[in-house]
N, C-alpha and C positions, 0 to 999 in steps of 0.2 A: 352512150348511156345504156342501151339496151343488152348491149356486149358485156355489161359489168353485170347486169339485174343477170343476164345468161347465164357469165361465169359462177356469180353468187349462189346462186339458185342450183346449182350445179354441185357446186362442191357442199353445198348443205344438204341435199339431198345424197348425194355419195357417201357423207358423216353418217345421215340417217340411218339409211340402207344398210351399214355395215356394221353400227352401235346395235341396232335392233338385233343384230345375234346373240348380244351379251346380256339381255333384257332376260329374266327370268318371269316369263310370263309371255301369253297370246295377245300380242297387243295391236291390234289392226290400224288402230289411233296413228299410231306409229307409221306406221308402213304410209298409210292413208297422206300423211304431213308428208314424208318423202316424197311420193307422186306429186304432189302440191306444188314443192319444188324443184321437182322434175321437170313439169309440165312448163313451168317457166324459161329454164333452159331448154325445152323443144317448141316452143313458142318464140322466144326472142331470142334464142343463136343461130348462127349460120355454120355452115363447113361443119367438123366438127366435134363442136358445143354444142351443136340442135342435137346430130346422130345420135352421142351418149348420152341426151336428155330424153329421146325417147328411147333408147334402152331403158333407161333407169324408171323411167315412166313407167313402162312395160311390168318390168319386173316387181317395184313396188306396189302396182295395182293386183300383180296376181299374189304377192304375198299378203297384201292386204283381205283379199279372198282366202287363201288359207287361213289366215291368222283368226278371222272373223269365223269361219266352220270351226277351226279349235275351241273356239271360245265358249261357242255354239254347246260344242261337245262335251266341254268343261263344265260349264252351268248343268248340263244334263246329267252329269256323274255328280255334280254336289245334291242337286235336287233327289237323286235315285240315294243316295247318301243320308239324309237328311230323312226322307222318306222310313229307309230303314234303322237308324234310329229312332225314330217314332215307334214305327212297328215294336223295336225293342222295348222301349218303357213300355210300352203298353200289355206288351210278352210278363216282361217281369212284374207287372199290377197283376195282371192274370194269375199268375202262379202262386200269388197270393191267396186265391182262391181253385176251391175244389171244383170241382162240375156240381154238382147241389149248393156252393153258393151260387154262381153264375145262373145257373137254372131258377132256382129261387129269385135270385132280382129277375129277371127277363119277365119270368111269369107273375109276378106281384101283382096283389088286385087292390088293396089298403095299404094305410102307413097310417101310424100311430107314431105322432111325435109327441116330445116332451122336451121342458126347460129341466137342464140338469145341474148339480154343484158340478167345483170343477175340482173337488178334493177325490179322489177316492178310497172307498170303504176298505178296511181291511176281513172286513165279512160280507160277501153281499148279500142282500136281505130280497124279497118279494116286492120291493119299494126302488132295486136299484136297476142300473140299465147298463150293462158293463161294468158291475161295481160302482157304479159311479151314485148318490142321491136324484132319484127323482123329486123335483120341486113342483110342478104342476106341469098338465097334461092337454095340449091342445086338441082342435078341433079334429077327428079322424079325418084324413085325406083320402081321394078317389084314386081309381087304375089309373086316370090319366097322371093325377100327381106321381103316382110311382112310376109309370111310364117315364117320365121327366127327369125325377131322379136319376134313376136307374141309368139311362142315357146320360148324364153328368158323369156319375159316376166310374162309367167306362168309357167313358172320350178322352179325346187326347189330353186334357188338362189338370185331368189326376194321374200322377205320376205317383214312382217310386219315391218315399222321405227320406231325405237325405241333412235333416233340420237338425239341430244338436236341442232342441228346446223340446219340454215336454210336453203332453199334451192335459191340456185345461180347458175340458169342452162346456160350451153352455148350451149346445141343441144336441136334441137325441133323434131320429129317426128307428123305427121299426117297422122294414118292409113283409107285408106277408103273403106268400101262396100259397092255401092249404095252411096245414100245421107248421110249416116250415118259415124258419123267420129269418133275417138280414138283419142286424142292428148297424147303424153306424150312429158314431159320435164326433159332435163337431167344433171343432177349437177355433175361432175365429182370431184367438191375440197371435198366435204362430202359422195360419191358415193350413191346418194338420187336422188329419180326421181319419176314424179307426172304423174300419167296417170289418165284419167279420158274422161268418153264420151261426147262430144260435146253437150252443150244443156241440159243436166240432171241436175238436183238439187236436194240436200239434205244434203252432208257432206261437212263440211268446208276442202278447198282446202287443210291444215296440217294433217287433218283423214285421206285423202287420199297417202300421200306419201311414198313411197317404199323403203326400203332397199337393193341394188343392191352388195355389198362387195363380195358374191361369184360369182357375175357372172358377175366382172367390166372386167375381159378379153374377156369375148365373146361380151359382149356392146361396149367394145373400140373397137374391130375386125370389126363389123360392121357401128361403126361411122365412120370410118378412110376409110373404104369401102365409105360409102355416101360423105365424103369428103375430097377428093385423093389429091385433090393440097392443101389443107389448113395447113399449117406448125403447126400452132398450135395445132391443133388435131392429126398429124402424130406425137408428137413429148410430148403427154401427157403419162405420165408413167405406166407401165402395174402393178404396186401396187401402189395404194394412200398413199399419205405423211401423217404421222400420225402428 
């Protein structure tokens, strides 16, 4: 009985051993199972069936070691990967801006938010905030809030838009340092939002609009913060309706 468990173990481990070369991928699992069955045949055969059970033994534990360091290696080039993509959205939300917008968020000391329509003007007036109707004007917010913001804003959760839907914002934000102003506008139905420095030209206002989807909880946290009595903002949902 032990002669057959030897044999078996043997020759399923020999299969293992030598299928593993055809695997496309580091799979130490693999190798790991073979020793398994190796170790069977150098436990219960004699003459030999032990011999080449610990060869196979041998040889499967050290490939199982390799395979395990590739793997190792692997995860470390998707993460170094994965890293630099990040970096890249975050390159390309940058380039969206100038060095006096970026300086202007960093340095903001207020915000001045506002509920806005979400049509906009075809003239904008002294009443509008990106062309867009101001409808009423909340509470001015402190350095810390724009500190908050601001950090939102350039974390990793705004990204470049890539959304084919327009934008239909119902919050205004205007950050200030000095005389210099940051407006963003915020669309909660497509979670898309337009920032862009007061007064600067060059990219058409749809170049400029943002991606918000990972970071619509921490944007809703802080709208619902600027505006604490208004039902309809307390009461917009913390994942967007697809």
């Amino acid at each position: 009985m032990k002669g057959r468990i030897a044999t078996g173990g043997l020759v399923v481990s020999f299969l293992l051993f030598f299928t593993g070369f055809l695997l496309l991928c580091y799979c130490p699992g693999w190798y790991a199972l073979a020793a398994g069955f190796a170790g069977l045949a150098a436990f219960l055969g004699k003459s030999g069936t032990r011999y080449l059970g610990i060869g196979f033994l041998l040889a499967s534990l050290a490939f199982t070691v390799i395979h395990w360091e590739l793997k190792l290696r692997e995860a470390e080039r998707f993460g170094e990967l994965r890293r630099r993509i990040e970096e890249t959205n975050q390159a390309l939300f940058r380039n969206n801006w100038s060095d006096s917008g970026i300086s202007t968020l960093k340095g903001a000391t207020r915000v001045e938010v506002f509920r806005v329509g979400s049509e906009k003007l075809q003239k904008p007036t002294s009443n509008t905030i990106g062309g867009y109707p101001i409808l009423s004007a909340g509470k001015e917010k402190d350095q810390a809030f724009a500190g908050r913001l601001t950090n939102l804003l350039l974390g990793d959760g705004v990204t470049r838009n890539a959304k084919k839907c327009g934008l239909e914002p119902g919050v205004a934000y205007r950050l200030w340092n000095g005389d210099q102003a940051v407006e963003v506008l915020v669309c909660f139905k497509c979670d898309v939002l337009w920032p862009h420095l007061v007064g600067e030209q060059g990219k058409l206002p749809h170049q400029e609009w943002q991606d918000f989807d990972s970071a619509r909880a921490d944007l809703l946290e802080l709208t619902r913060e600027a505006f604490p009595e208004d039902l309809e903002i307390q009461n917009l949902p913390a994942k967007r309706s697809q």
